[in-house]
C-alpha positions as CSV (number, residue, x, y, z in Angstrom):
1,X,0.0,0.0,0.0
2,X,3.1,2.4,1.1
3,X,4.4,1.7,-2.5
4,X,1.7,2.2,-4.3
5,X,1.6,5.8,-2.8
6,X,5.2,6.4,-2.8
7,X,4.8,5.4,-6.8
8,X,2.6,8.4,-8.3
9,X,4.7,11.1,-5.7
10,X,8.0,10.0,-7.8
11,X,6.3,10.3,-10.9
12,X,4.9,13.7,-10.1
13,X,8.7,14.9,-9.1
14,X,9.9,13.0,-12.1
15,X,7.2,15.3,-14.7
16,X,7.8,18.3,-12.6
17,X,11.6,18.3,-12.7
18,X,11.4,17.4,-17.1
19,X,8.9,20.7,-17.2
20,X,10.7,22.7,-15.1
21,X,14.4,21.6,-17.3
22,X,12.1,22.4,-20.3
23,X,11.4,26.0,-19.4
24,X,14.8,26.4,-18.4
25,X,16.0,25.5,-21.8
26,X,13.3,27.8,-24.1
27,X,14.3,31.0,-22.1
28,X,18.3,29.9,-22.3
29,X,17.3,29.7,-26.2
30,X,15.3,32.9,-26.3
31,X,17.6,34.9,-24.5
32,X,20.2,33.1,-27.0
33,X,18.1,34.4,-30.4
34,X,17.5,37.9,-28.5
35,X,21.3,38.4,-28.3
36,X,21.7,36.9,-31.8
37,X,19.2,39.4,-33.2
38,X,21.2,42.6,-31.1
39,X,24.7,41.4,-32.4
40,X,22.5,41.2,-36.0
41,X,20.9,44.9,-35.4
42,X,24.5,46.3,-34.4
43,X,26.2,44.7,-37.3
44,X,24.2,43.6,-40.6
45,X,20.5,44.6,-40.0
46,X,19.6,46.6,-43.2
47,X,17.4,49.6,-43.1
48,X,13.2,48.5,-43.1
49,X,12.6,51.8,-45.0
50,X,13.9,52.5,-48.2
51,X,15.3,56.3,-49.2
52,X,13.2,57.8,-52.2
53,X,13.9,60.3,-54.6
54,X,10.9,62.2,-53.6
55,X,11.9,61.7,-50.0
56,X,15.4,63.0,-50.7
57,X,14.4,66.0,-52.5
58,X,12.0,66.9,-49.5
59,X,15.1,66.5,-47.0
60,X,17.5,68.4,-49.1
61,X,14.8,71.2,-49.4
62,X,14.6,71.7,-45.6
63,X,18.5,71.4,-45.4
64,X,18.6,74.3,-47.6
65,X,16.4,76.3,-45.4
66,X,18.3,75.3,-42.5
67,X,21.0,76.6,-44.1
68,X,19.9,80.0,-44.3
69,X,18.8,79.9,-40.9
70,X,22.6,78.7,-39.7
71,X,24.1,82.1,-41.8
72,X,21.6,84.3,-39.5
73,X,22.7,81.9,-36.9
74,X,26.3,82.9,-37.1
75,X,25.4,86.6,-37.5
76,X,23.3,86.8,-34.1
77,X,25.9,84.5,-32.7
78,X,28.9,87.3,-33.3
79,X,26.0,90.1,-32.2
80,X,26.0,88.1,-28.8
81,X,29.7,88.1,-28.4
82,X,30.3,91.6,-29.1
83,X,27.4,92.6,-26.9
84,X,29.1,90.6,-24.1
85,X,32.3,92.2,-24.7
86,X,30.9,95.9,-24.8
87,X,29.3,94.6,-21.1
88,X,32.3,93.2,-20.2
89,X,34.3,97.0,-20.5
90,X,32.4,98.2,-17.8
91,X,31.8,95.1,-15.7
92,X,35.3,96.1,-13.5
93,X,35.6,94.5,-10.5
94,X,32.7,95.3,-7.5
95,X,30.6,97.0,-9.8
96,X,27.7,96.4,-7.7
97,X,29.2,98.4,-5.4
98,X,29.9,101.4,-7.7
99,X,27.2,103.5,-8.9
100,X,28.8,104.7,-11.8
101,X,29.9,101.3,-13.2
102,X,26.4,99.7,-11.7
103,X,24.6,102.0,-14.4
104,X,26.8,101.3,-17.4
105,X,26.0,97.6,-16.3
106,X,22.4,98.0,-16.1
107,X,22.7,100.0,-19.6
108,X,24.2,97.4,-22.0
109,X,22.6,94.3,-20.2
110,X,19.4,94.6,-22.4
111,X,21.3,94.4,-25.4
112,X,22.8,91.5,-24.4
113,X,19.3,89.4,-23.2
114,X,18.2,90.9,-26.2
115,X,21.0,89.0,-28.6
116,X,20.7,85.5,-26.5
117,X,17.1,85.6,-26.7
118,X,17.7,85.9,-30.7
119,X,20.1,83.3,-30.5
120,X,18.0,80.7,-28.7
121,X,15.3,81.4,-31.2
122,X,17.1,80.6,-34.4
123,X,18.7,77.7,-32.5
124,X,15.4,76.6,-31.9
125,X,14.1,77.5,-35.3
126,X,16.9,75.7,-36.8
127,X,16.8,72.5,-34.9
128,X,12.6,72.4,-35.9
129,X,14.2,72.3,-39.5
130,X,16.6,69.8,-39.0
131,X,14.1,67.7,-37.6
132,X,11.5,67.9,-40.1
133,X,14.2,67.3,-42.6
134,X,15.0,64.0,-40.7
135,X,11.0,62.8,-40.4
136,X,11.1,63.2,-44.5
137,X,13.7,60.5,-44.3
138,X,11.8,58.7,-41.7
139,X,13.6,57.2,-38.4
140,X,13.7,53.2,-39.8
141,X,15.8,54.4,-42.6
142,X,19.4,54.4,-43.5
143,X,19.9,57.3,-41.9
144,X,18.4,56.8,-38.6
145,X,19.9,53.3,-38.1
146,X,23.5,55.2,-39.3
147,X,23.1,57.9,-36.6
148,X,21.9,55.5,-33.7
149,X,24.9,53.0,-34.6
150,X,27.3,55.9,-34.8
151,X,25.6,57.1,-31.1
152,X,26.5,53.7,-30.1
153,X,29.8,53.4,-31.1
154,X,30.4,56.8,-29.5
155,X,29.6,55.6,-26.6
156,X,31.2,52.5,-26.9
157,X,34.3,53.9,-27.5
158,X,33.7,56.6,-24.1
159,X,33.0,54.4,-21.8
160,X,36.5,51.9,-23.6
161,X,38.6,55.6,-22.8
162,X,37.8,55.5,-19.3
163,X,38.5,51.9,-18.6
164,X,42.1,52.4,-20.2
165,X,42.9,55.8,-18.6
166,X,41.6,53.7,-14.8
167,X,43.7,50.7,-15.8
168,X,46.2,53.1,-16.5
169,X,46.7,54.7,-13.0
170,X,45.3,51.5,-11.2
171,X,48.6,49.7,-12.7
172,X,50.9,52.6,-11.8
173,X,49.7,52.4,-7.9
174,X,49.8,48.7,-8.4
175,X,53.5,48.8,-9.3
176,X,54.6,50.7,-6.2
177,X,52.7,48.6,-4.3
178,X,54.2,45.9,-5.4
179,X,57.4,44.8,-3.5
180,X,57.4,42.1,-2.1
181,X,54.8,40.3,-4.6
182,X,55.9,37.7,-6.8
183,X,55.6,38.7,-10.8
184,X,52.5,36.5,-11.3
185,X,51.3,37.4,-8.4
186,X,51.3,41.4,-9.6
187,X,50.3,40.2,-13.5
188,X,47.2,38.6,-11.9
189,X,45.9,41.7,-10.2
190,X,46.7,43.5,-13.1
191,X,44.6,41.0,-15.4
192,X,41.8,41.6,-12.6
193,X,42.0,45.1,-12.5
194,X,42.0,45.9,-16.2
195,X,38.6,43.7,-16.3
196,X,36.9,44.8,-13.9
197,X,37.9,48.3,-15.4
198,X,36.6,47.1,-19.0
199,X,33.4,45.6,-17.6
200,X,32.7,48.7,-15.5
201,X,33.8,51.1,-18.9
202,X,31.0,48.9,-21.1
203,X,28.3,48.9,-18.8
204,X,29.0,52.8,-18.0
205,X,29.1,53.0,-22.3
206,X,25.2,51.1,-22.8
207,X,23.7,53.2,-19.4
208,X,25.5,56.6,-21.7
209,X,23.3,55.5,-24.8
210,X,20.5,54.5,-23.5
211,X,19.9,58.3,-22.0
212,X,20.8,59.9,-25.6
213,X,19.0,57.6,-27.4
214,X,15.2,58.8,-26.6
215,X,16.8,62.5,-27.7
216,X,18.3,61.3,-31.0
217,X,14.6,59.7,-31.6
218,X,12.8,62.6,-30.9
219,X,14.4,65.0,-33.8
220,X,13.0,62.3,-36.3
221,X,9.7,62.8,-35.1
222,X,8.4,59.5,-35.4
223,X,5.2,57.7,-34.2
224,X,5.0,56.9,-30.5
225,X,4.5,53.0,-31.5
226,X,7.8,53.1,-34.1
227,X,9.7,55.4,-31.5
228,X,9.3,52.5,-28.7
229,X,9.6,49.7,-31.0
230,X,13.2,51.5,-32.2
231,X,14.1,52.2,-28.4
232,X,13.9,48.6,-27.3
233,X,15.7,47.7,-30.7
234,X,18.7,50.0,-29.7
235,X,18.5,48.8,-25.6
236,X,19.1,45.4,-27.0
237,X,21.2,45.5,-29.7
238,X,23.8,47.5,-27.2
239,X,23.6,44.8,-24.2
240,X,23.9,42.5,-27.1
241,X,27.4,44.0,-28.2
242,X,28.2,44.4,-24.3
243,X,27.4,41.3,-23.6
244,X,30.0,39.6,-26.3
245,X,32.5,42.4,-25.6
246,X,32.5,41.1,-22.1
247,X,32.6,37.6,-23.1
248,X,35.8,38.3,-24.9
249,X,37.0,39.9,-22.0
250,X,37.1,37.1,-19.8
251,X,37.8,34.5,-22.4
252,X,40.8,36.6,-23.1
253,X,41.8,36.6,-19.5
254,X,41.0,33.0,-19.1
255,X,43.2,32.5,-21.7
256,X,45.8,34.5,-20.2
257,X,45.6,33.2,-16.3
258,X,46.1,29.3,-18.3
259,X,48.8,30.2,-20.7
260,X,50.6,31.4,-17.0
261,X,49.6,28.4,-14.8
262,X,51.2,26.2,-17.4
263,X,54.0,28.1,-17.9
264,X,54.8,28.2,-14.0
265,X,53.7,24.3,-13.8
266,X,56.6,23.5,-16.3
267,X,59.1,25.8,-14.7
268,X,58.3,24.3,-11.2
269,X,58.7,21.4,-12.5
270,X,62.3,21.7,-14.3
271,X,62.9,23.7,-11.2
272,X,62.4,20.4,-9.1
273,X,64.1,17.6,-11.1
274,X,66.9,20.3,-11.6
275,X,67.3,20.1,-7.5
276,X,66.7,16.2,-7.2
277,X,69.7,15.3,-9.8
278,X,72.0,17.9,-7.5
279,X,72.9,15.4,-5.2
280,X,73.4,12.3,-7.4
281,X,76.0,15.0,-9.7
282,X,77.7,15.7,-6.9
283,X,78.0,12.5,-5.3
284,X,79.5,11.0,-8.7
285,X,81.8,14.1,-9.1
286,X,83.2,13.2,-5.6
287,X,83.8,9.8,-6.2
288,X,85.4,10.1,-9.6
């Protein structure tokens, strides 16, 4: 009777441990096709939405108006400056304090709130134009999946700067510090170090992108569907790339700690039979 109910409890166990092995294995193989389809956005994902004459002709149009813009631009921009300057005769030191310089102050500041406030308006104006001349284009196309790959690698390439400039001064303290460490001993910390560095550089580089990205999808303009759609594209395709830069990282260090370990293993090991055939040598040599 015991075995008959002991029967049906092992065969529940037995089902539940195959479904739960089952589960395991489909999210180990989607999160396996997720990174596959990042690495594939990153590197060889062509653009969903074709460029068209008429399309090009429309973008061109509103680069040629932002163009104008950009010469009045530059003409309010050198107003600005020489406004500041004609403020900054009078601005002496502790002018608030002097009433003659405190009223040549208060005099030319209006002309220069006057020039920023021009300034920020053809900025404005200007970026508007940019921006409709990117939504002609459309943020799917070449040259939306250009500028968020070229945001990327910006980034990518920040956060790689600051991992080599704090390896950098990590190994320098790590060298002074270092006296009365063997060399493996000091070439292992450094391996650590310059990973941990790496690692800390990439996952500073995809938090850097994923803040610019939402801005770099708004001057396209596009739907709020396609602009969440291309978001979660770009989050994954860069933990994708991090993800197999960091890989490469440790394999590379892996590599690196074993290549060491061997090379110490065979040099103990010389080192050894070396001191066991001492004795026999000199015990012949004494005798002959």
């Amino acid at each position: 009777m015991s075995e008959r109910r002991v029967r049906p409890v092992r065969e529940n166990n037995v089902a539940l441990s195959v479904n739960v092995t089952r589960i395991a294995n489909s999210r180990i193989a989607l999160l396996g096709v997720l990174w596959a389809f990042g690495l594939f956005a990153v590197f060889l994902a062509p653009a969903p939405v074709k460029i068209t004459q008429e399309k090009l002709a429309i973008y061109q149009a509103k680069l040629d108006e932002a163009q104008g813009i950009t010469r009045g631009l530059a003409l309010a921009e050198q107003e600005l400056m020489d406004a500041q300057l004609h403020l900054n005769e009078v601005a002496v030191w502790f002018w608030r304090f002097r009433p003659e310089a405190r009223k040549e102050v208060e005099g030319r500041k209006p002309a220069v709130e006057a020039a920023k406030i021009k300034v920020r308006a053809l900025h404005k104006e200007r970026s508007n134009m940019l921006s409709d001349a990117k939504r002609a284009l459309g943020l799917w196309s070449d040259a939306g999946l250009e500028e968020s790959r070229q945001l990327l690698w910006s980034s990518f390439y920040s956060g790689k700067v600051f991992a080599q400039r704090q390896t950098f001064w990590d190994s320098i303290f790590a060298i002074f510090d270092s006296r009365e460490k063997a060399w493996y001993v000091l070439l292992f910390e450094l391996l650590v170090t310059a990973i941990i560095n790496y690692t800390l550089g990439a996952v500073l580089s995809v938090v850097s992108f994923v803040i610019s990205l939402p801005s770099l999808i708004s001057t396209f303009q596009p739907s709020w569907p396609s602009a969440i759609a291309f978001f979660s594209v770009g989050v994954l395709a860069s933990i994708s790339l991090i993800l197999a830069y960091i890989a490469v990282l440790f394999a590379a260090g892996t590599a690196v700690v074993v290549t060491t370990s061997s090379f110490l293993h065979s040099y103990e090991s010389r080192r050894l039979t070396s001191e066991r055939q001492r004795p026999y040598i000199r015990s012949r040599q004494h005798y002959d």
